[in-house]
N, C-alpha and C positions, 0 to 999 in steps of 0.2 A: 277732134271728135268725129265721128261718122255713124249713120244709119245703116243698119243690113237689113235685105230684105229675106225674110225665112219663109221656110214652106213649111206649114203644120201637120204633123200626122201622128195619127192615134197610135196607140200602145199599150202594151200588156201592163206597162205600171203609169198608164200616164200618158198625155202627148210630149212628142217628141220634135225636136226643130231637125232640120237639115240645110243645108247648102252647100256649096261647089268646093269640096276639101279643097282639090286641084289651086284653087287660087290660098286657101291658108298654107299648103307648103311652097308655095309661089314667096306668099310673104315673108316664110323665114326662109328662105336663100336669100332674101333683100333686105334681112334686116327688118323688118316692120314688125308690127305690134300685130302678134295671131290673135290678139283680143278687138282688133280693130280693123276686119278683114276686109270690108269694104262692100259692093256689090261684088255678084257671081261675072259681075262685066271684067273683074280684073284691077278694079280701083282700090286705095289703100285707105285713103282718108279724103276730107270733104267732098262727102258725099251727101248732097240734102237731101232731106226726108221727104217723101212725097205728101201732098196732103190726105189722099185718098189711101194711103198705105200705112198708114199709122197704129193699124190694129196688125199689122204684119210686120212691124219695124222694132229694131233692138239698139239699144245705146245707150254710152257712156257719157256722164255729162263731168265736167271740171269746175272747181271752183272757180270765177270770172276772172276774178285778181289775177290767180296761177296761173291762169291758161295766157295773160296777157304779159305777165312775166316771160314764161318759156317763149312765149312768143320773139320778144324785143331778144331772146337770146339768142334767137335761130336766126339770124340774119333781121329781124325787123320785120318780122315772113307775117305776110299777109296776102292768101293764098289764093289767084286771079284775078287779081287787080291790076290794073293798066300800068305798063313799065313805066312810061313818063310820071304817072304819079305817083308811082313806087319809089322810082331814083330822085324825083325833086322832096318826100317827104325824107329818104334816107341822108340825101345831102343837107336837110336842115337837121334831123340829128346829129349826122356828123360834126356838126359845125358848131355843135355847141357846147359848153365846157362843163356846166354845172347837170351831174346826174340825173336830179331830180326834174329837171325840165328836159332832160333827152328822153327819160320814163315816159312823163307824161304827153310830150309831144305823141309818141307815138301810141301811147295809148287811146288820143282823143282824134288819131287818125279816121274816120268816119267810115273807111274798110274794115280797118280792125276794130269798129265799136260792134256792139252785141248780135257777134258771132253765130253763139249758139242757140239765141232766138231766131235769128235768120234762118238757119240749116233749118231748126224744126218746121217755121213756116213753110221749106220749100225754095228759099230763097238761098244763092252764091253765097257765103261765108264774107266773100270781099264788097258787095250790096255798096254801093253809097246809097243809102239808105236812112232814117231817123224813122224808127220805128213807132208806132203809137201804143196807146194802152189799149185799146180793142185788138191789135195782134199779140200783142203781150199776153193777156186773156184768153186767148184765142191758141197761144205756143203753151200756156200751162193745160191746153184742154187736152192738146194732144199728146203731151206728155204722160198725163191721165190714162191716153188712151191705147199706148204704146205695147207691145207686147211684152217688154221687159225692159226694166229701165236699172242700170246701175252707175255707182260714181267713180270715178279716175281713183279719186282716194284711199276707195273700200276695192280696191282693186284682189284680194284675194276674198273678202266679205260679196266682190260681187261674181268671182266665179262658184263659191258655192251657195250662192243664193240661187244663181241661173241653174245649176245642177238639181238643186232642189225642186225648182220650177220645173224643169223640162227634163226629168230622170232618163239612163243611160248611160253609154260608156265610156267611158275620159277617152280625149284625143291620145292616142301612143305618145307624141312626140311631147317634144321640151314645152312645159304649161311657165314658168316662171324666170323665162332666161331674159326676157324685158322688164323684170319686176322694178330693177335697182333704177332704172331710168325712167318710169311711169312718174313719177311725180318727184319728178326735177327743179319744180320751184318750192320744193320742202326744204330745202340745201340750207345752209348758213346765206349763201350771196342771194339766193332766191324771195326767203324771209327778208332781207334789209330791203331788197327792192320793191316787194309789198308793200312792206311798211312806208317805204319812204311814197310810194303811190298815194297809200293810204294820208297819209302826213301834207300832201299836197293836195288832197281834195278830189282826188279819184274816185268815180264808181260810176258802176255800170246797171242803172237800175233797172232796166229791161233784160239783160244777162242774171242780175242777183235774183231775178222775181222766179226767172223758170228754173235756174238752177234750186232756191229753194223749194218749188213745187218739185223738184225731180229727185229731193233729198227728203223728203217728208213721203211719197210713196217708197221709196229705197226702204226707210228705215221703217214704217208700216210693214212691208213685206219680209222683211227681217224675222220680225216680231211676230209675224203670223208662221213663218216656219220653224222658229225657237231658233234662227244661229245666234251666236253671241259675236260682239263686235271686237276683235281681237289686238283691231293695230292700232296708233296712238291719232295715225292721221283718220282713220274713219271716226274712232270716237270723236273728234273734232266736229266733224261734220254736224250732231247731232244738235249742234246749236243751229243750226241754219234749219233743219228740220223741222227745228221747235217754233221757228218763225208764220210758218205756216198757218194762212186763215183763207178765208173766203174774198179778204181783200187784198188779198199778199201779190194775185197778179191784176188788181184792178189798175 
């Protein structure tokens, strides 16, 4: 996940965003996600949100589970955290035989617990950290407060929501050539490893709180532009949406 920071400017049908192309065709020579451009600094991803920049900030949030899945798949990748703690937690998964407990090992690794509450705070993604419910509260306000907020999920739901938002010209180049790999723990091996998280008593209740706050304005903003939800994994989402209250990040 990453925040960009945009510069607003008015227009004949609307405001319009900008920032530094130079670095989105940076990112597809490299292979990176042009939906996930980073700062105008030249960064791809984990980039956290500043606290005072929240009303200038755009981002894609992931469902907890998934993001922790993709995760353990990409090497175990938990992103600036201290090598030594990195290779002593990698060597106990290694070293262990039953799935289910190499899953959760590293899911309850305290770097890679709730991710994407940290980034919003402001805070390294890899944080040892245990986060409380007043920054939890405090990561759904800024979510609230974000300039645009869309889900990994609604990945084509959320480029023409942003369009709709912030009218203008489509980028020329290739808009969908990362599409098949955006949500990689949708697969067949991705689902059982969910599941088996899920099976084992997994969860992330400071990640599930904002990511439902960040999926209940998604799908409000939907609804206020009339797009209709087209793919099976955003319809998904609309349960999480639905969870949505006033205590949802207490």
């Amino acid at each position: 996940m990453n925040f960009t920071q945009w510069e607003l400017r008015p227009g004949n049908n609307g405001s319009h965003v900008t920032t530094n192309l130079t670095f989105v065709l940076l990112g597809e020579r490299m292979h990176k996600c042009t939906c996930l451009v980073g700062s105008v600094k030249g960064t791809f991803h984990h980039e956290p949100m500043p606290g005072t920049q929240a009303k200038l900030s755009v981002g894609l949030f992931r469902r907890p589970i998934d993001r922790v899945v993709s995760a353990y798949h990409y090497d175990l990748h938990a992103h600036g955290v201290a090598q030594a703690a990195h290779a002593a937690m990698k060597a106990k998964v290694v070293s262990m035989t039953n799935r289910s407990d190499k899953l959760l090992t590293f899911a309850r690794f305290v770097p890679a617990t709730h991710v994407q509450t940290k980034m919003v705070l402001g805070m390294k993604p890899s944080a040892s950290v245990q986060i409380t419910r007043s920054q939890t509260s405090l990561a759904c306000q800024r979510v609230e407060q974000m300039l645009f907020v869309g889900l990994v999920e609604c990945f084509d739901e959320s480029i023409a929501l942003f369009h709709a938002r912030f009218p203008g010209s489509m980028y020329p180049e290739k808009t969908t050539v990362y599409r098949q790999r955006v949500v990689d723990a949708a697969d067949e091996h991705g689902r059982s490893d969910a599941q088996l998280l899920r099976e084992g008593g997994y969860s992330d209740p400071r990640d599930d709180a904002v990511y439902i706050a960040a999926a209940h304005r998604f799908h409000t903003a939907l609804a206020v532009q009339g797009i209709e939800v087209q793919s099976q994994t955003c319809n998904a989402t609309r349960s999480e949406a639905a969870q949505y209250s006033n205590a949802t990040c207490q």
